[in-house]
C-alpha positions as CSV (number, residue, x, y, z in Angstrom):
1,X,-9.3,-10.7,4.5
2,X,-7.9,-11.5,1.4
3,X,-3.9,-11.2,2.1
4,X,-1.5,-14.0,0.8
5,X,1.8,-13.5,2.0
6,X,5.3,-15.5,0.8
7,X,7.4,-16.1,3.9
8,X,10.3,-17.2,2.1
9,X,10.5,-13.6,-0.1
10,X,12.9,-11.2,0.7
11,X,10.0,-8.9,0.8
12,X,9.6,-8.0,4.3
13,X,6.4,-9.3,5.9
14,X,4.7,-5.8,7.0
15,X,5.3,-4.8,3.6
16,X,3.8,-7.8,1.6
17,X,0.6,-7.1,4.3
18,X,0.6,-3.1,3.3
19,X,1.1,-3.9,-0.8
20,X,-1.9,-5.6,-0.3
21,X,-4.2,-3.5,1.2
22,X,-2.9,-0.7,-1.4
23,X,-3.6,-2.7,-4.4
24,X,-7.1,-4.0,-2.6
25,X,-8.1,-0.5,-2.1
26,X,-7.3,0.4,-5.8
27,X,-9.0,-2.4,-7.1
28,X,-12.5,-1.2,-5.3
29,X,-12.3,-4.8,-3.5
30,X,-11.9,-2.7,-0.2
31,X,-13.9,0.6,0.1
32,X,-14.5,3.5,2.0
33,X,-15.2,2.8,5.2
34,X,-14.6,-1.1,5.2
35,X,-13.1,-2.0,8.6
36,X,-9.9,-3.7,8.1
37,X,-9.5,-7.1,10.5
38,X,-8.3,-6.2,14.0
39,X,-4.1,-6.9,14.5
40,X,-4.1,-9.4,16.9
41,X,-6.7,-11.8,14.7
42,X,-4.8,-11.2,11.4
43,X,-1.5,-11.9,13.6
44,X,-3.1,-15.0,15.0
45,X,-4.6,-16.3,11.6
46,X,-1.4,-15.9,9.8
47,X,1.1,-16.8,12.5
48,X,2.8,-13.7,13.0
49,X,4.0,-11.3,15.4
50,X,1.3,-8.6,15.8
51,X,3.6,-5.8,15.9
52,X,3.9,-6.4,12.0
53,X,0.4,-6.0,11.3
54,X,0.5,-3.0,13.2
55,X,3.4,-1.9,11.1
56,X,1.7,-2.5,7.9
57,X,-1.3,-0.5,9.5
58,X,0.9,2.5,10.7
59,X,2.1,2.8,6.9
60,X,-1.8,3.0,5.7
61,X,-2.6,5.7,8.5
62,X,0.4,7.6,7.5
63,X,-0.2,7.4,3.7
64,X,-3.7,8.7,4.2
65,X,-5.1,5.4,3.2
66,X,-6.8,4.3,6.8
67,X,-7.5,6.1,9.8
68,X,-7.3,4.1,13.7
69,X,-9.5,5.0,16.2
70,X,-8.6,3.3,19.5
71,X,-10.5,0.5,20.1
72,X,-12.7,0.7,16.9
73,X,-9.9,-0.5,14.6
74,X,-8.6,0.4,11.7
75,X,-10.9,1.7,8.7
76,X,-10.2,2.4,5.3
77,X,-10.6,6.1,4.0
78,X,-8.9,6.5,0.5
79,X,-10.1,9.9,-1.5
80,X,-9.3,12.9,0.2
81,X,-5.4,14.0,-1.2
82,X,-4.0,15.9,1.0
83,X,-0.9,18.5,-0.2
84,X,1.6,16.6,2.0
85,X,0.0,13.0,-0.4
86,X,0.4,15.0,-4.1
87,X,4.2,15.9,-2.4
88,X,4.8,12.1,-2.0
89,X,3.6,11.2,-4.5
90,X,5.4,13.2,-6.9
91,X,8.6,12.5,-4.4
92,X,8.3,8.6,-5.4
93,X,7.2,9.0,-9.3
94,X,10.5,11.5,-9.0
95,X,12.7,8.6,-7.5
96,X,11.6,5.9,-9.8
97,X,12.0,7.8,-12.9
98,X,15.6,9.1,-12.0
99,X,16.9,5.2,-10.8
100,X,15.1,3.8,-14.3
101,X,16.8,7.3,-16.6
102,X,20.3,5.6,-14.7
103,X,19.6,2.0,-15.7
104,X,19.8,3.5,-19.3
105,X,15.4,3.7,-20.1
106,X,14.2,6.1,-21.6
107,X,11.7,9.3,-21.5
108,X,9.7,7.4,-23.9
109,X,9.8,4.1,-22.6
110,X,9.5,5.8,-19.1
111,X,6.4,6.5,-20.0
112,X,5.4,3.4,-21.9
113,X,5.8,1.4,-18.5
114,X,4.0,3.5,-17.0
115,X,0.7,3.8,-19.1
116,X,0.5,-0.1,-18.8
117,X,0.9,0.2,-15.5
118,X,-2.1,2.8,-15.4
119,X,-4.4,0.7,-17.4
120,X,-4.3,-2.4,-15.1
121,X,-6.3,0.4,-12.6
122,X,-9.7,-0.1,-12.2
């Protein structure tokens, strides 16, 4: 796989691992139904505990972004939104544009950040 992470960044380890699987699977680099490396071989290649590859899994399941089945591993299956994924969804874009109306941006730019942030999408 093609996961870097930074051990020294305050960024928690799981997360770094999660990030990039999310922006992977929105670049097309990982697909429908790619199989994602089994936990205890990503653990052992990058030194880790495999309880935090596991984490970073558990975060993909629960986003709607993988699905685990047992002993088959873990398999990516971005595409069907669910209500519960247009609630979070609208839940975090919510949260991020309250904390940047507080640090004084506005509607405008607000929305300026986020059309450059679209058209880096694939």
């Amino acid at each position: 796989m093609f996961i870097t992470l930074s051990p020294d960044s305050d960024v928690p380890l799981f997360k770094q691992i999660h990030d990039e699987i999310v922006a992977a699977i929105a670049h097309g680099q990982l697909r429908d139904g790619d199989k994602l490396d089994p936990v205890r071989r990503l653990a052992a290649d990058f030194g880790i505990n495999p309880a935090t590859i596991k984490k970073a899994y558990d975060k993909l399941v629960a986003e709607g972004l993988a699905e685990t089945a047992g002993r088959s591993g873990t398999v990516v299956r971005p595409g069907a939104r669910t209500a519960a994924q247009s609630q979070q969804l609208d839940e975090g874009l919510t949260r991020v544009a309250w904390l940047a109306r507080a640090q004084g941006f506005t509607v405008s730019e607000i929305r300026d950040h986020l059309d450059a942030i679209l058209k880096e999408l694939p």
